[in-house]
C-alpha positions as CSV (number, residue, x, y, z in Angstrom):
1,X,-19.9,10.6,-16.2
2,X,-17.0,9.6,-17.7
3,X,-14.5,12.6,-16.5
4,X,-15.8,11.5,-13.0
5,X,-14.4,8.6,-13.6
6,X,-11.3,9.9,-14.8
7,X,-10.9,11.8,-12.1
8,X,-11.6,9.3,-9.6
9,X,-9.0,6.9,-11.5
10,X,-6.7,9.5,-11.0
11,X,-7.4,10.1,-7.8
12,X,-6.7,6.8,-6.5
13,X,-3.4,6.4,-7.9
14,X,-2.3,9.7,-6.6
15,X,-3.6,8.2,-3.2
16,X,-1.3,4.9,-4.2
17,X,1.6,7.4,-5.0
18,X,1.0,9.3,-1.6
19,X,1.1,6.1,0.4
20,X,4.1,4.7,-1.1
21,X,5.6,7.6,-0.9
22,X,5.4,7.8,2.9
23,X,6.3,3.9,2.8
24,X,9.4,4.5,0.9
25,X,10.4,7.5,3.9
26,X,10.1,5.6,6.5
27,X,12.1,2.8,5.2
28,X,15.0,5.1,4.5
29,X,14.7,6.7,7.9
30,X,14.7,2.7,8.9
31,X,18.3,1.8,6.6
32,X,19.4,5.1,7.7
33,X,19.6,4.9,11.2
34,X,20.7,1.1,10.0
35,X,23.8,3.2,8.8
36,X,24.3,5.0,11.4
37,X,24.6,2.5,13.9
38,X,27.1,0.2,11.5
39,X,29.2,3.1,11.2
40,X,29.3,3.2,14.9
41,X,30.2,-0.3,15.3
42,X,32.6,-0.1,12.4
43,X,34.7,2.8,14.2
44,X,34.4,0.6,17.6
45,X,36.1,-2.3,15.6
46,X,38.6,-0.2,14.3
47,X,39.6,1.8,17.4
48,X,39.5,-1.5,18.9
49,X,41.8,-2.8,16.0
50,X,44.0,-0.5,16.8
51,X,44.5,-0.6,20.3
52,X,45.1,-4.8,20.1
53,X,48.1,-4.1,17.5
54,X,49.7,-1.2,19.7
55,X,49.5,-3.9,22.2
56,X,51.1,-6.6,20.0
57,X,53.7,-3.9,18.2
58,X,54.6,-3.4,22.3
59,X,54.9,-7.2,23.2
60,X,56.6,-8.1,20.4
61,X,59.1,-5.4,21.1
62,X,59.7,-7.2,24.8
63,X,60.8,-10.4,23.0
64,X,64.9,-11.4,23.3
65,X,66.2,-11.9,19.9
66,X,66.2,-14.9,18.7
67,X,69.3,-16.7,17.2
68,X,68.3,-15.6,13.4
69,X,67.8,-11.9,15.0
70,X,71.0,-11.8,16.4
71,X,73.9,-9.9,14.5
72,X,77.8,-11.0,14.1
């Protein structure tokens, strides 16, 4: 009776394992897509970035020169 026991104590925590196992998968299928969709908006905001500062870079370039700017 006792190995019955055993066995049944083993059991269970190989059902405990089992079940936290498939908890622990779908949270990482959770933080990955959670990556994937940072990395996303991360490359947006950059690409974004980038375009504003071509835009400045080009405005700036259209400005007179101002007295300091001016050479002798």
């Amino acid at each position: 009776m006792a190995v019955q026991t055993y066995i049944d104590q083993i059991a269970e925590r190989v059902d405990r394992l089992l079940l936290r196992h498939e908890e622990l998968q779908r949270t990482n299928a959770l933080l990955l897509q959670q990556v994937q969709q940072l990395t996303q908006e991360r490359d947006q905001w950059r690409t974004r970035c980038q375009l504003v500062k071509q835009r400045v870079d080009a405005l700036i370039e259209r400005l007179p020169p101002g007295p300091d700017d001016e050479q002798p």
